[in-house]
C-alpha positions in Angstrom: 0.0 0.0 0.0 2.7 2.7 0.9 4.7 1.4 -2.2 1.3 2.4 -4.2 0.6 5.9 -2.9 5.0 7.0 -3.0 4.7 5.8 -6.7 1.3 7.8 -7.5 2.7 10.8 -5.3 6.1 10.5 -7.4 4.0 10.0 -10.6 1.7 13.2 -9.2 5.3 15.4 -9.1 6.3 14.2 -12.8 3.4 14.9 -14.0 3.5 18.5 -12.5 7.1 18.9 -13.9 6.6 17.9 -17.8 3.6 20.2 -17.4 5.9 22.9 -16.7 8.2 22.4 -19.2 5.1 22.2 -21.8 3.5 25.3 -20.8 7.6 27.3 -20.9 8.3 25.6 -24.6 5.0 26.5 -25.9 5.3 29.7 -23.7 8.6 30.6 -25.9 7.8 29.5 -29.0 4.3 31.7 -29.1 6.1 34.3 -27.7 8.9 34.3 -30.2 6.2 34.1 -33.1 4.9 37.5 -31.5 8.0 39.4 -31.4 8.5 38.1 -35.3 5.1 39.5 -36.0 5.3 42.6 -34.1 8.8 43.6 -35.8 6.9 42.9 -39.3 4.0 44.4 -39.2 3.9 47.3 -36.3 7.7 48.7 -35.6 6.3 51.5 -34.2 4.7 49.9 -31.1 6.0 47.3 -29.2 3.0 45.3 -28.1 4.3 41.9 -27.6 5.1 42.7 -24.2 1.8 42.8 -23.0 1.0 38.9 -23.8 4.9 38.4 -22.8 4.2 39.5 -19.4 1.2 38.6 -18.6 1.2 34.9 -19.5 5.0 35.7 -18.4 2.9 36.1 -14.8 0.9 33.1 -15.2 4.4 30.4 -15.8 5.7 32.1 -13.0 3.0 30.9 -10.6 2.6 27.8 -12.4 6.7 27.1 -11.8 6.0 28.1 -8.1 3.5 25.7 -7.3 5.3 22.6 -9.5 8.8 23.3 -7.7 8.0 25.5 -4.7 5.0 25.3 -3.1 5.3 21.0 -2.7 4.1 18.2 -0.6 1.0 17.8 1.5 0.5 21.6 2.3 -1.6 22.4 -0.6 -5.3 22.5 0.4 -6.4 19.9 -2.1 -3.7 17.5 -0.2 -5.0 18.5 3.0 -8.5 18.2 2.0 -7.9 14.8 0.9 -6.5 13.4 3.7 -9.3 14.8 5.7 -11.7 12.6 3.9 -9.5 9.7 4.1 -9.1 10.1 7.9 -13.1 10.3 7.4 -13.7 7.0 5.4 -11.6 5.4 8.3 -13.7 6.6 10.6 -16.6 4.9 9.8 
């Protein structure tokens, strides 16, 4: 039984972590497409940085909570194990 929940919570955290890396290589490569057609079409006005930055926000807090904000503090973690301790309750 432990065996079974370390491999789902280690399957949980790789899961987590290609996620990241999807979102950042799809994250550059849309980005980059905007910056080409910024430069080609509007010189004048530079607004690529305003989807930059804002998804920019968005991977940042998506990175936090894949490698910083880990374990069993989350509320949805905590919130499960109060219905397990629940289930074994009755």
């Amino acid at each position: 039984m432990e065996n079974q929940d370390s491999y789902e919570r280690a399957r949980k955290r790789v899961d987590a972590k290609i996620g990241f890396a999807i979102h950042l290589v799809v994250y550059l490569l849309v980005n980059a497409s905007l910056i080409v057609i910024n430069s080609s079409t509007t010189p004048g006005y530079q607004w690529f940085g305003w989807p930059l930055g804002g998804w920019g926000i968005g991977l940042f807090f998506h990175g936090m909570s894949v490698f910083v904000f880990t374990g069993k503090s989350s509320i949805r973690e905590r919130m499960i194990e109060k219905e397990l301790k629940r289930g074994n309750e009755r």
